[in-house]
C-alpha positions as CSV (number, residue, x, y, z in Angstrom):
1,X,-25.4,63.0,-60.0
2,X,-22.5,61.2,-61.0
3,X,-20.4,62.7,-57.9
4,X,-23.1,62.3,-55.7
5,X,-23.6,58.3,-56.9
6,X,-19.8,58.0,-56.6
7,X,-19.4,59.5,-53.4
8,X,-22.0,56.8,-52.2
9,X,-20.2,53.9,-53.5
10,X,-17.3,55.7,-51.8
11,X,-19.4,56.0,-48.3
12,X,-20.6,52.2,-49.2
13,X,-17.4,51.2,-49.2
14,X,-15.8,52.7,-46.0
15,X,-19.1,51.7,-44.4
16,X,-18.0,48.0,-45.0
17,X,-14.2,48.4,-44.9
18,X,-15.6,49.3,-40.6
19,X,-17.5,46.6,-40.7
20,X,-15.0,44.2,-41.7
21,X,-12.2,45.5,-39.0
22,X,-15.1,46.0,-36.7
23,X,-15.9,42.3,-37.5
24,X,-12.2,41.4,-36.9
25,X,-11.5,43.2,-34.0
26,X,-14.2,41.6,-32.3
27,X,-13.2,38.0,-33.7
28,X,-9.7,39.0,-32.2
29,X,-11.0,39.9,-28.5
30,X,-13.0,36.7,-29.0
31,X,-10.3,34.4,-30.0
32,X,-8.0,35.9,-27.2
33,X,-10.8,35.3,-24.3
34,X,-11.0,31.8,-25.8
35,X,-7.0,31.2,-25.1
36,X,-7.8,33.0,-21.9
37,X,-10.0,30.9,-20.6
38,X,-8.0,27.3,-21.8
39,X,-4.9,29.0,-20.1
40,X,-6.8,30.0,-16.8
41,X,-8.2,25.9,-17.3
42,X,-4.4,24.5,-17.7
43,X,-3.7,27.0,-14.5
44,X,-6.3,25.5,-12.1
45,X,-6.9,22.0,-13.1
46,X,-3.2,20.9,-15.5
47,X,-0.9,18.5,-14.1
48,X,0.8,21.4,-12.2
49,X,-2.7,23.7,-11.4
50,X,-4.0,24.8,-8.0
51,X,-5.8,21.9,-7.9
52,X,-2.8,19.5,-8.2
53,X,-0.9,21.7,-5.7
54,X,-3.4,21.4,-3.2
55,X,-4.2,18.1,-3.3
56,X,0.1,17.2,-2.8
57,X,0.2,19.3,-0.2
58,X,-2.6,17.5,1.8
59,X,-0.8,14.6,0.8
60,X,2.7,15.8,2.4
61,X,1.2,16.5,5.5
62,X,-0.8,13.2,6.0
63,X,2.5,11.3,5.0
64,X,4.3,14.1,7.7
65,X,2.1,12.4,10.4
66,X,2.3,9.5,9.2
67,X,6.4,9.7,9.2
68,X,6.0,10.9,13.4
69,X,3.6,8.1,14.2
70,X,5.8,5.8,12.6
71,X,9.1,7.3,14.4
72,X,7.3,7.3,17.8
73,X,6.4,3.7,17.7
74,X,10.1,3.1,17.2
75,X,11.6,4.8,19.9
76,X,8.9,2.8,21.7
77,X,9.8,-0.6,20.6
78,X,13.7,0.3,20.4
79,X,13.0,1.1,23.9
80,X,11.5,-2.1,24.3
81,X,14.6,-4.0,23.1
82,X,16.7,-2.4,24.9
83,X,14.5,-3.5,28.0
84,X,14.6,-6.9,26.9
85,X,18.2,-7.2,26.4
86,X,19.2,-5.8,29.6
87,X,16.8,-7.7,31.8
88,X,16.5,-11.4,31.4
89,X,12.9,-10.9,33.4
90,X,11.4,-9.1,30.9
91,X,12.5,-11.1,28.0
92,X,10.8,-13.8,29.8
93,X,7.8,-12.6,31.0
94,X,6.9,-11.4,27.0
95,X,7.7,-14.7,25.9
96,X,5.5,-16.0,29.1
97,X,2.7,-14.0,27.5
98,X,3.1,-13.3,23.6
99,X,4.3,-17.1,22.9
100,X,2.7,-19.2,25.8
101,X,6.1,-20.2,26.7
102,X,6.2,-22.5,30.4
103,X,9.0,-23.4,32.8
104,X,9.2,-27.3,33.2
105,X,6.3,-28.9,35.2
106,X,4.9,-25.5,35.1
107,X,0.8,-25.4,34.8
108,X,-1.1,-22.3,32.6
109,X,-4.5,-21.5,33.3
110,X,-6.4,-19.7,30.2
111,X,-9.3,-17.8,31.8
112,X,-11.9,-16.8,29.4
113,X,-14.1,-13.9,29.5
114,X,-17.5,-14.5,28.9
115,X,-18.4,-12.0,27.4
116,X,-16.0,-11.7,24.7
117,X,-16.4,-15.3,24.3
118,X,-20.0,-14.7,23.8
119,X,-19.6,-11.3,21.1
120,X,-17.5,-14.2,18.9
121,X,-20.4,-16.3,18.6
């Protein structure tokens, strides 16, 4: 009976020695789906994730637009001076219209649309 009682304790004892590494093991998978899961976080939403990627790159292209708008208007109003410089007509019919500007005994008539004037009221 002795052996027998022994060789239980012994069983007993394996028994939880394979629970405990059983126990372990499984704390392990779980502690390295945990870092998993915070790296996969950091890789989609860090400073530096997909999210931030995407988000800079819509940005780029809105400024890319931006950037030909803006160089189109310039050729347009580089264009513009250059039209103004060379003829002395031009120069003077944008200052006859953007700054009211009137030759001596010269007479400007406004007219006023009605309509608009009546949307401002």
């Amino acid at each position: 009976m002795l052996g027998a009682e022994s060789q239980n304790e012994a069983e007993k004892r394996l028994n939880k020695k394979k629970e405990i590494s059983l126990i372990q093991s499984r704390g392990l998978v779980l502690l390295l789906i945990f870092f998993l899961f915070i790296l996969i976080l950091a890789f989609v939403f860090g400073d530096r994730g997909i999210v931030e990627i995407v988000k800079t790159q819509k940005q780029i292209k809105f400024l890319q637009q931006t950037i030909k708008i803006l160089e189109m208007e310039k050729q347009k109003l580089s264009k513009e001076i250059e039209l103004l410089k060379k003829n002395p007509l031009a120069l003077e019919k944008k200052a006859r219209e953007n700054l009211w500007l009137m030759k001596k005994n010269e007479k400007v008539i406004v007219l006023v649309d009605e309509k608009k004037e009546a949307k401002r009221e």
